[in-house]
KEMI-512289 format. One record per atom (N, C-alpha, C): x, y, z; atom name. Coordinates in steps of 0.05 Angstrom, whole numbers, always signed. Example, Ala and Ser with C-alpha at 12.3 -4.5 7.8 and 13.67 -1.06 7.14 Angstrom:
// KEMI-512289
@x:+264&y:-114&z:+156&site:N
@x:+246&y:-90&z:+156&site:CA
@x:+264&y:-66&z:+156&site:C
@x:+257&y:-45&z:+142&site:N
@x:+273&y:-21&z:+143&site:CA
@x:+258&y:+1&z:+157&site:C
***
This chain:
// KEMI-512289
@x:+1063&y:-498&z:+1572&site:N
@x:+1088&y:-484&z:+1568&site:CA
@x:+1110&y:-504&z:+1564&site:C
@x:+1128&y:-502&z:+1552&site:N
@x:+1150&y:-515&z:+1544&site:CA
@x:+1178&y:-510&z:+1558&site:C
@x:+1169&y:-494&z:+1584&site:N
@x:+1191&y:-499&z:+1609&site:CA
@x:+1178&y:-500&z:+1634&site:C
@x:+1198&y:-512&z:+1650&site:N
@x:+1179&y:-512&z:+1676&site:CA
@x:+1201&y:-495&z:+1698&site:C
@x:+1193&y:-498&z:+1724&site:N
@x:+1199&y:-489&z:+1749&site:CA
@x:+1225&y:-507&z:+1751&site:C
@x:+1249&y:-495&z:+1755&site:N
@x:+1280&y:-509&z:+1752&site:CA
@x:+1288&y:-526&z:+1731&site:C
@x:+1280&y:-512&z:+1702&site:N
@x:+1296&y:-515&z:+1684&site:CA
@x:+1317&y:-486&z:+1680&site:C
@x:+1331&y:-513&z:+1668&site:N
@x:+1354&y:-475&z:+1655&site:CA
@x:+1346&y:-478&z:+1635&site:C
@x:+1346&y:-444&z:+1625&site:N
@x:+1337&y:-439&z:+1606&site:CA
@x:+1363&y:-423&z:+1583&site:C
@x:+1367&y:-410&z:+1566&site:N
@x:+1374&y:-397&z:+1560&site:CA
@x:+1356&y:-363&z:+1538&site:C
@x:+1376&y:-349&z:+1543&site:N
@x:+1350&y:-328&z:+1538&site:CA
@x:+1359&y:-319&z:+1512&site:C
@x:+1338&y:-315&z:+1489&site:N
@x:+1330&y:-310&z:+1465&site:CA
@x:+1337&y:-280&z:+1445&site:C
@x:+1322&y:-264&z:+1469&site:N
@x:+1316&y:-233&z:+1457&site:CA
@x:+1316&y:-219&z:+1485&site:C
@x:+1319&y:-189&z:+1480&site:N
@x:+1318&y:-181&z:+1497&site:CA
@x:+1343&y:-162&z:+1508&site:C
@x:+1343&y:-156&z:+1535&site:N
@x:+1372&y:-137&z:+1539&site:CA
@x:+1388&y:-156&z:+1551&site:C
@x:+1386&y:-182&z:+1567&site:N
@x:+1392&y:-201&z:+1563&site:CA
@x:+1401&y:-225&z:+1551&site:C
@x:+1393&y:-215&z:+1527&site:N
@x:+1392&y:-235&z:+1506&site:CA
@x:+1421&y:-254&z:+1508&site:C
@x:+1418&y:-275&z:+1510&site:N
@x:+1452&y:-300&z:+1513&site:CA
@x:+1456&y:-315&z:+1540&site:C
@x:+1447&y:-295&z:+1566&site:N
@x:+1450&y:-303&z:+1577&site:CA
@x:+1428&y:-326&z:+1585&site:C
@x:+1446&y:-346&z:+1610&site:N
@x:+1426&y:-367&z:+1621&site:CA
@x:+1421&y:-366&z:+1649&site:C
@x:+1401&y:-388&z:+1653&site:N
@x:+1392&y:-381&z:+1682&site:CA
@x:+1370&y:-410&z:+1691&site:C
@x:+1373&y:-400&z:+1725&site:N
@x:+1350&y:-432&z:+1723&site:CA
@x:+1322&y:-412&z:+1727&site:C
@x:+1299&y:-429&z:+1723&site:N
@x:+1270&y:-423&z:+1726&site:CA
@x:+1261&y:-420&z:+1752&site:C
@x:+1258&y:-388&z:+1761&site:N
@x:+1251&y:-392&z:+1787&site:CA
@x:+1222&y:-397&z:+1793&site:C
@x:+1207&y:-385&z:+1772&site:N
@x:+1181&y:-379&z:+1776&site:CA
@x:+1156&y:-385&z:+1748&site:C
@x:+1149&y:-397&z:+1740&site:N
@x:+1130&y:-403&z:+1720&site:CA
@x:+1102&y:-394&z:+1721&site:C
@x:+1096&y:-370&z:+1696&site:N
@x:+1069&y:-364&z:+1703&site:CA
@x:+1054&y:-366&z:+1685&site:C
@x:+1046&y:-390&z:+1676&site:N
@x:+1025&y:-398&z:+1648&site:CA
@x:+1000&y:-386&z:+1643&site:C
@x:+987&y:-376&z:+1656&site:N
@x:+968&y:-358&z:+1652&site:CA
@x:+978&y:-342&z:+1630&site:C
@x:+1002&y:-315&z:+1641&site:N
@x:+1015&y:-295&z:+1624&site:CA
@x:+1033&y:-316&z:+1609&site:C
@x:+1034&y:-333&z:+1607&site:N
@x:+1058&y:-348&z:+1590&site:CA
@x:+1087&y:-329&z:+1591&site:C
@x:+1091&y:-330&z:+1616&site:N
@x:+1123&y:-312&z:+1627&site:CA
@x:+1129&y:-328&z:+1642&site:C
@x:+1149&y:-332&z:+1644&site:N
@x:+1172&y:-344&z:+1667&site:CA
@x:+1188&y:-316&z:+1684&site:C
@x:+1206&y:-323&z:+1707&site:N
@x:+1231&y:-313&z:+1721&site:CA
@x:+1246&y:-322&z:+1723&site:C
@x:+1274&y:-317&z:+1714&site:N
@x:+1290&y:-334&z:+1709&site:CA
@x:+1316&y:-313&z:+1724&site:C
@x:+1324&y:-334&z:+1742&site:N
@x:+1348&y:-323&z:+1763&site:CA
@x:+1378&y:-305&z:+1746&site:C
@x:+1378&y:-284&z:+1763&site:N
@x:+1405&y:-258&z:+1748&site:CA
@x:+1396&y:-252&z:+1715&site:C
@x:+1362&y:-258&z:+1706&site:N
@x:+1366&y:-247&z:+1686&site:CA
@x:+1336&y:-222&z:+1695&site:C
@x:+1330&y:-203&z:+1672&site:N
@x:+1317&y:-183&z:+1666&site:CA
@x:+1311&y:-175&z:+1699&site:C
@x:+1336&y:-157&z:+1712&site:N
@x:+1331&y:-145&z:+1737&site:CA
@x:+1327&y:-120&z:+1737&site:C
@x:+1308&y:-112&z:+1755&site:N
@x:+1295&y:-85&z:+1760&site:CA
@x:+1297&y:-76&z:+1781&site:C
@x:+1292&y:-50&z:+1780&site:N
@x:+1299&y:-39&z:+1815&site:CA
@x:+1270&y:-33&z:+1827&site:C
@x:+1256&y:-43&z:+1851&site:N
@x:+1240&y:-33&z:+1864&site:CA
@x:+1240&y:-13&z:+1890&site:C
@x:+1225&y:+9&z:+1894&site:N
@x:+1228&y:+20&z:+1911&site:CA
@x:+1204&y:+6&z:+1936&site:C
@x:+1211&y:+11&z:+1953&site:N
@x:+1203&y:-1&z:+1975&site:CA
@x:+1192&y:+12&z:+1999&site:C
@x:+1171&y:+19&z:+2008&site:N
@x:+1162&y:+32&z:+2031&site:CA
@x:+1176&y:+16&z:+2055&site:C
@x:+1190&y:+28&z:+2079&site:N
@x:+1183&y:+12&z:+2107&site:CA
@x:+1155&y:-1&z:+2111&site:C
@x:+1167&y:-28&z:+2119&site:N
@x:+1141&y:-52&z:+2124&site:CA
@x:+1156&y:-62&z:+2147&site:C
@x:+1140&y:-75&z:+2166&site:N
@x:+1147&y:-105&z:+2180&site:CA
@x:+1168&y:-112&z:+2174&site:C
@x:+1166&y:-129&z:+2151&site:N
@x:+1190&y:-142&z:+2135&site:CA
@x:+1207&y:-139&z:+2128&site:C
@x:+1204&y:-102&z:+2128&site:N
@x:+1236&y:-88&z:+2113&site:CA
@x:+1237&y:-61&z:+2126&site:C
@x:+1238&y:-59&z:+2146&site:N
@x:+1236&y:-39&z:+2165&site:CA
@x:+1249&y:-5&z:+2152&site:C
@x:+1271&y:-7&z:+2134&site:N
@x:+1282&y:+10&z:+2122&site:CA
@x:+1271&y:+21&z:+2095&site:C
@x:+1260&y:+7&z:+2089&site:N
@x:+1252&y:+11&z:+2064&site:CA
@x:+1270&y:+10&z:+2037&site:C
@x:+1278&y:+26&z:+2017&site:N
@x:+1305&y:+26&z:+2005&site:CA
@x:+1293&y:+16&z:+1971&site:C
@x:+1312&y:+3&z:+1953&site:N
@x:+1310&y:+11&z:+1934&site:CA
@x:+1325&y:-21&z:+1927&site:C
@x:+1317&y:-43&z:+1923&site:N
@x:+1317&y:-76&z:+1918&site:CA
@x:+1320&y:-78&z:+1899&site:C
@x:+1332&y:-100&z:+1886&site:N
@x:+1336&y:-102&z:+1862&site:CA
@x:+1335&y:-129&z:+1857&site:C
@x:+1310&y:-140&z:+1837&site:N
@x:+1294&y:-159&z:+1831&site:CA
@x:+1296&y:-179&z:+1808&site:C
@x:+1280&y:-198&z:+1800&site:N
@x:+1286&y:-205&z:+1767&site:CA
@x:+1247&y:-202&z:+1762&site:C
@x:+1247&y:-194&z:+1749&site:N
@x:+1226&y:-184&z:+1729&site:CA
@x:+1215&y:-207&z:+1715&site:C
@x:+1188&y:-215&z:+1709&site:N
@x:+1181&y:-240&z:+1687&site:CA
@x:+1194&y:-235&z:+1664&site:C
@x:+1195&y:-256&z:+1644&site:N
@x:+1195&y:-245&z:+1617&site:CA
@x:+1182&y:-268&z:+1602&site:C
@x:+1168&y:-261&z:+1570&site:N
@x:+1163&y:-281&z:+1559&site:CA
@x:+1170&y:-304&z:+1557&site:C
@x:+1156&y:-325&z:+1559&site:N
@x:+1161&y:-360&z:+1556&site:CA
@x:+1180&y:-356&z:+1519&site:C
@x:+1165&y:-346&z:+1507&site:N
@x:+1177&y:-346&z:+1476&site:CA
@x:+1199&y:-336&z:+1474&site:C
@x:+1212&y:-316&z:+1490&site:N
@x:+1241&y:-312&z:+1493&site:CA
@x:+1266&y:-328&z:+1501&site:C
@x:+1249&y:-354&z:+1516&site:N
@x:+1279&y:-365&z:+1528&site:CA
@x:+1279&y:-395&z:+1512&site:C
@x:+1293&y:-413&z:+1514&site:N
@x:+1299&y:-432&z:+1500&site:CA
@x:+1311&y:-461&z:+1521&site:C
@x:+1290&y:-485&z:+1520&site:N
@x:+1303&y:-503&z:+1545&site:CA
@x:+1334&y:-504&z:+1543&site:C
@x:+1355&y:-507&z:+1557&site:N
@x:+1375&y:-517&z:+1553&site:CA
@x:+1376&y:-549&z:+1563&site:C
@x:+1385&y:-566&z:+1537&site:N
@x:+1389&y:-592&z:+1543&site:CA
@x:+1402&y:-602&z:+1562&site:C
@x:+1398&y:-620&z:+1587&site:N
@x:+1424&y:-633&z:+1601&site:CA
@x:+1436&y:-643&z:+1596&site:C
@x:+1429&y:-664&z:+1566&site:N
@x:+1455&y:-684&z:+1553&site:CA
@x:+1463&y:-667&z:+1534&site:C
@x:+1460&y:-652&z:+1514&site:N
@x:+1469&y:-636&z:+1496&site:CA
@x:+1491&y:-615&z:+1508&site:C
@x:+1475&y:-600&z:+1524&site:N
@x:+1484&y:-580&z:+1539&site:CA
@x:+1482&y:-557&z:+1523&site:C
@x:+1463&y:-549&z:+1497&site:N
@x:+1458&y:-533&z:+1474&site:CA
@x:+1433&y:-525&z:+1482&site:C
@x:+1424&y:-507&z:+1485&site:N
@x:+1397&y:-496&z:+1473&site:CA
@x:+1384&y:-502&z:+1458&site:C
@x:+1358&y:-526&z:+1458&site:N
@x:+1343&y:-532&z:+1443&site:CA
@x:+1306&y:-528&z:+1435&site:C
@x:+1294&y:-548&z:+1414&site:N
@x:+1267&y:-542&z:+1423&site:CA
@x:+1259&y:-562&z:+1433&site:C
@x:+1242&y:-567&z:+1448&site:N
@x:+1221&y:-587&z:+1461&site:CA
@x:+1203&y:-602&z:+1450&site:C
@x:+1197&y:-634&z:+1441&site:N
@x:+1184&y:-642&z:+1428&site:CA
@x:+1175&y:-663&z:+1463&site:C
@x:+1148&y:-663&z:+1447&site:N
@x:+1138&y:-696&z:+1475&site:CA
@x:+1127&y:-718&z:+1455&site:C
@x:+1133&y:-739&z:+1478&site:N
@x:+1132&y:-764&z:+1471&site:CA
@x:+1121&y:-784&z:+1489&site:C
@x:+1104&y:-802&z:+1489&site:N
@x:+1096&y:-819&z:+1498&site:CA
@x:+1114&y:-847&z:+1505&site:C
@x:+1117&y:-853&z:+1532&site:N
@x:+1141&y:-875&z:+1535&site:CA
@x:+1106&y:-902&z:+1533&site:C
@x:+1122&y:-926&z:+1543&site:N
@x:+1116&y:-946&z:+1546&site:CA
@x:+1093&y:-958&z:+1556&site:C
@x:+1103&y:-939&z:+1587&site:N
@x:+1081&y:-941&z:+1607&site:CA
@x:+1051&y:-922&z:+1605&site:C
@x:+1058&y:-905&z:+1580&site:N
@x:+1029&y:-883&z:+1574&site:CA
@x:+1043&y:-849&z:+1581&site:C
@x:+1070&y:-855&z:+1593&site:N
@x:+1080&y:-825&z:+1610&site:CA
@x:+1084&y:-809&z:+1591&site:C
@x:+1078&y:-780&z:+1585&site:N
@x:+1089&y:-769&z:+1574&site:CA
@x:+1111&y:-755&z:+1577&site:C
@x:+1128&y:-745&z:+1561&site:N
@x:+1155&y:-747&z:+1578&site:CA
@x:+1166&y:-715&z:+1546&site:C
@x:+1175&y:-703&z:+1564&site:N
@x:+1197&y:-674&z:+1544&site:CA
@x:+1217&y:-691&z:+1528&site:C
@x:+1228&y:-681&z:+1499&site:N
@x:+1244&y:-701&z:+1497&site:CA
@x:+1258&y:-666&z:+1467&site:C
@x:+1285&y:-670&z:+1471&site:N
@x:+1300&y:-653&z:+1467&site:CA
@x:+1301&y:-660&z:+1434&site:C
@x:+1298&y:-638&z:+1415&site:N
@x:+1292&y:-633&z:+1385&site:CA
@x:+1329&y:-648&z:+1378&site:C
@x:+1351&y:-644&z:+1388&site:N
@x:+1381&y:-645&z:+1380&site:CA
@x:+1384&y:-666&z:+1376&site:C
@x:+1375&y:-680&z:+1399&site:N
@x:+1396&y:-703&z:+1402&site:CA
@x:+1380&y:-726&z:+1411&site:C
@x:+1350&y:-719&z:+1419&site:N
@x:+1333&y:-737&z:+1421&site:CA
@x:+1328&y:-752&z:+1449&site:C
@x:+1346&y:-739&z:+1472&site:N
@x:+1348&y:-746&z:+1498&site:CA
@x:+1319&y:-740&z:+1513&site:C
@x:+1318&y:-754&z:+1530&site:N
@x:+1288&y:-751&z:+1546&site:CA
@x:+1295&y:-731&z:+1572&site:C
@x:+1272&y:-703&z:+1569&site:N
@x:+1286&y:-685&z:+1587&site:CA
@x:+1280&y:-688&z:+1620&site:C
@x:+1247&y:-693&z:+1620&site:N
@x:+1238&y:-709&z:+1648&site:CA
@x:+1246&y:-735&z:+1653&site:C
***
């Protein structure tokens, strides 16, 4: 996948669509991410242990990896992700704009 767990991202498509957010959760299997205050849903909730009241929570939902877009830290633009091999053999994210190294 071409984001990981605490990148910001910015988001693509969707009801969302513009806004940004960091990566809370990465799930490459489904190729979906969760990405914090975006695509939130409401769950209903039985009383448990954990939530004695039960009630009606309000969550962020996965959404497609192909919807969101890394946001650069030197750019600060929304870009695409190219990799590159440094010196030592590392492979390393490296931003399509401006050519900054993202790891």
């Amino acid at each position: 996948m071409h984001v990981r767990k605490g990148d910001t991202v910015a988001v693509l498509a969707g009801k969302d669509k513009g806004k940004q957010g960091k990566v809370i959760r990465a799930i490459p299997k489904e190729n979906r991410v969760v990405v914090e205050k975006v695509n939130l849903v409401k769950r209903h909730l039985k009383p448990s242990p954990k939530n004695p009241n039960g009630g009606i929570v309000t969550m962020e939902a996965p959404i497609h990896a192909s919807n969101v877009m890394l946001v650069c830290k030197a750019c600060n633009r929304p870009t695409r992700v190219g990799k590159r091999f440094l010196d030592n053999g590392a492979k390393v994210r490296v931003c399509k704009r401006c050519g900054a190294t993202i790891d």
